[in-house]
Residue frames relative to the residue before (quaternion, step in Angstrom):
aa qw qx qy qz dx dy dz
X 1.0000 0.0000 0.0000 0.0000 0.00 0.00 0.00
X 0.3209 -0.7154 0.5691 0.2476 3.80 -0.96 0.68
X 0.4468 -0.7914 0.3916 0.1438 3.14 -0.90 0.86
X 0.4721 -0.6543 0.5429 0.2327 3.68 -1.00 0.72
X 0.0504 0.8581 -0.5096 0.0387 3.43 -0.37 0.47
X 0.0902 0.8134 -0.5618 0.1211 3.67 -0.78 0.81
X 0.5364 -0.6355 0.5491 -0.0832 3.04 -0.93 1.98
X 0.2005 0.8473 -0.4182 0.2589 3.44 0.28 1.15
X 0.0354 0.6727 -0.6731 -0.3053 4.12 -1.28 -0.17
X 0.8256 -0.2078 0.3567 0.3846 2.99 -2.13 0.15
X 0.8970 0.2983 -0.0282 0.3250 3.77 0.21 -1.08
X 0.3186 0.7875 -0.3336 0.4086 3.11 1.59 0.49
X 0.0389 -0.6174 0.7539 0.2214 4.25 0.00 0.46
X 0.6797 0.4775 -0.5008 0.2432 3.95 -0.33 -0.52
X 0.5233 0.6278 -0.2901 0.4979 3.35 1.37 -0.94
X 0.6702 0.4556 -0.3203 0.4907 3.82 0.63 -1.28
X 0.7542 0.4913 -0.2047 0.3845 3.67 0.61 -1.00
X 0.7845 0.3613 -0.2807 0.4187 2.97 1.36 0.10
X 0.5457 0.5992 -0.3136 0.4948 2.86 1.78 -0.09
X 0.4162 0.6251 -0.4206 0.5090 3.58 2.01 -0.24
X 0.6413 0.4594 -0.4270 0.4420 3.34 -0.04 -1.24
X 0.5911 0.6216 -0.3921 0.3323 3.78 0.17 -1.29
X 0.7045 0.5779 -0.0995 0.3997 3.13 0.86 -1.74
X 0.5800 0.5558 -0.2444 0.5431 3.23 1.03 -1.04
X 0.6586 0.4098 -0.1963 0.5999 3.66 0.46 -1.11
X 0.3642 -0.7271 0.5609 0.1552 3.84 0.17 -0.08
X 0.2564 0.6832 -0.5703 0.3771 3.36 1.50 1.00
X 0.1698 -0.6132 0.7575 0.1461 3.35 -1.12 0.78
X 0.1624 0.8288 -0.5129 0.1538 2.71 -2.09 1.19
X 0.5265 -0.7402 0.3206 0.2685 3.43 -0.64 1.23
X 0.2238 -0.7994 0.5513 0.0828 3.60 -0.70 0.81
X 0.3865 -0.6878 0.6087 0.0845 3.69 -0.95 1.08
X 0.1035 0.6407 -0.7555 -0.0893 3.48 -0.75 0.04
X 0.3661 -0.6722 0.6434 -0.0150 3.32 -1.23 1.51
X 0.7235 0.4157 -0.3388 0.4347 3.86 0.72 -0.68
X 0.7755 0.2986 -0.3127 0.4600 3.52 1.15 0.60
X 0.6356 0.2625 -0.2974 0.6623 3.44 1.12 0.46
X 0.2832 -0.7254 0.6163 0.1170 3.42 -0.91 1.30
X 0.4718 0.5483 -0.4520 0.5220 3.87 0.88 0.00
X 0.5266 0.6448 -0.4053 0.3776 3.89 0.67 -1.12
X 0.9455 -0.0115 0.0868 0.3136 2.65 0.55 -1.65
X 0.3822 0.5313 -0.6205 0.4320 2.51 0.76 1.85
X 0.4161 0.6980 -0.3442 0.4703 3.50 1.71 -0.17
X 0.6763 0.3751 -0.2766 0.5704 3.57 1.06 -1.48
X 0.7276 0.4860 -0.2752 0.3984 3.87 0.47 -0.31
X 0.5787 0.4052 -0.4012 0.5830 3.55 1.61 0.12
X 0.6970 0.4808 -0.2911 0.4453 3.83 1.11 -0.79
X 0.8941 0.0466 -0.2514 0.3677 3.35 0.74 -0.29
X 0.5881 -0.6866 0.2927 0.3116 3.39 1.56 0.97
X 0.7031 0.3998 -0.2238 0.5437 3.65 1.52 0.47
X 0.3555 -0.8208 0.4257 0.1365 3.62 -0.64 0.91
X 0.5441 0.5259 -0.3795 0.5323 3.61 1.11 0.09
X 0.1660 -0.7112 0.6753 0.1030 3.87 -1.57 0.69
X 0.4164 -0.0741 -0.9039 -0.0635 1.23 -2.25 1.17
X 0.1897 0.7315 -0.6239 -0.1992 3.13 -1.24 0.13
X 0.2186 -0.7222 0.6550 0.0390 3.41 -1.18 1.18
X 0.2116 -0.6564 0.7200 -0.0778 2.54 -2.21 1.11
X 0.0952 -0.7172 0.6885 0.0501 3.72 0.12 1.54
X 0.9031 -0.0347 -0.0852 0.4194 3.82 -0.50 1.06
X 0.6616 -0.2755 0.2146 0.6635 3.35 -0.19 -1.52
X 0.7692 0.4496 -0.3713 0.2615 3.43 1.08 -0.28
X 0.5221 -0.7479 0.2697 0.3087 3.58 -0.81 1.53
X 0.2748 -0.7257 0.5725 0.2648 4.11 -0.04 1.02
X 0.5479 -0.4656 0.5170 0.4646 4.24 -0.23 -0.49
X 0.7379 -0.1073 0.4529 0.4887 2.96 -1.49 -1.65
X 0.7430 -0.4044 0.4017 0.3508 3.35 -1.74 -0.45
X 0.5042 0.6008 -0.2864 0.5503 3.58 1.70 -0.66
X 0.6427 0.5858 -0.1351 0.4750 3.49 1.24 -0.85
X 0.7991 0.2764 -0.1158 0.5212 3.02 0.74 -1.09
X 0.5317 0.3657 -0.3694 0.6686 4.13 1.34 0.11
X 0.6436 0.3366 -0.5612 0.3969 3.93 0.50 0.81
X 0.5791 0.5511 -0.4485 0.3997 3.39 1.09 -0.03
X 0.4100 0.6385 -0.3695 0.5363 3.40 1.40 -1.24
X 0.8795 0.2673 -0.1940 0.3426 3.83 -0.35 -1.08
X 0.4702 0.6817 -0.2777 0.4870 3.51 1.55 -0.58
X 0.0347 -0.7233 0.5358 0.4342 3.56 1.58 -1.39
X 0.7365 0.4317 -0.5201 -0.0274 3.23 -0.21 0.61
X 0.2700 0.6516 -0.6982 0.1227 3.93 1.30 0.84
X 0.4712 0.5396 -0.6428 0.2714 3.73 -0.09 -0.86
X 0.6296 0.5340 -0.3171 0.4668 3.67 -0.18 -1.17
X 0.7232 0.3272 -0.3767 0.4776 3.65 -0.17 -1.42
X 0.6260 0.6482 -0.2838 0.3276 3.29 0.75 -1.21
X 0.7510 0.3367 -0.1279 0.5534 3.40 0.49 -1.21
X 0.6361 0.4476 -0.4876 0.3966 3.77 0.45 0.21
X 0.6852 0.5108 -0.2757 0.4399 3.74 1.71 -0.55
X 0.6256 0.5831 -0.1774 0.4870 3.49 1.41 -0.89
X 0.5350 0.7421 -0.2356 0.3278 3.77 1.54 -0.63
């Protein structure tokens, strides 16, 4: 299974909201916390080239933030992204 991944701190409502939606969808997934490992997050800042969290990664492909990832939700098309990694 490819993994969902989200780059995240403790104190983040955008982070929580997006990690609902996940939840909702019964996507399991691995959570970073960036505000204790400084490697994290410079890892999440070489992979997705942006310095603010959330940032998610629904496989290899790079989803944004949480604003990012509730336009796909509304776009219909995370199911899909979703269901091609989770298969």
């Amino acid at each position: 299974m490819t993994e969902i991944i989200i780059y995240s701190t403790r104190i983040c409502p955008y982070c929580d909201r997006a990690k609902q939606l996940l939840r909702k969808k019964n996507a399991p997934f691995t959570e970073v916390f960036i505000d204790e490992d400084a490697d994290k997050r410079i890892e999440m800042e070489q992979r997705s080239h942006r310095r603010t969290v959330p940032q998610i990664f629904i496989g290899d492909t790079h989803v944004g933030g949480c604003d990012d990832l509730y336009a796909l939700e509304h776009a219909g098309k995370l199911d899909e992204l979703l269901k091609s990694v989770l298969s």
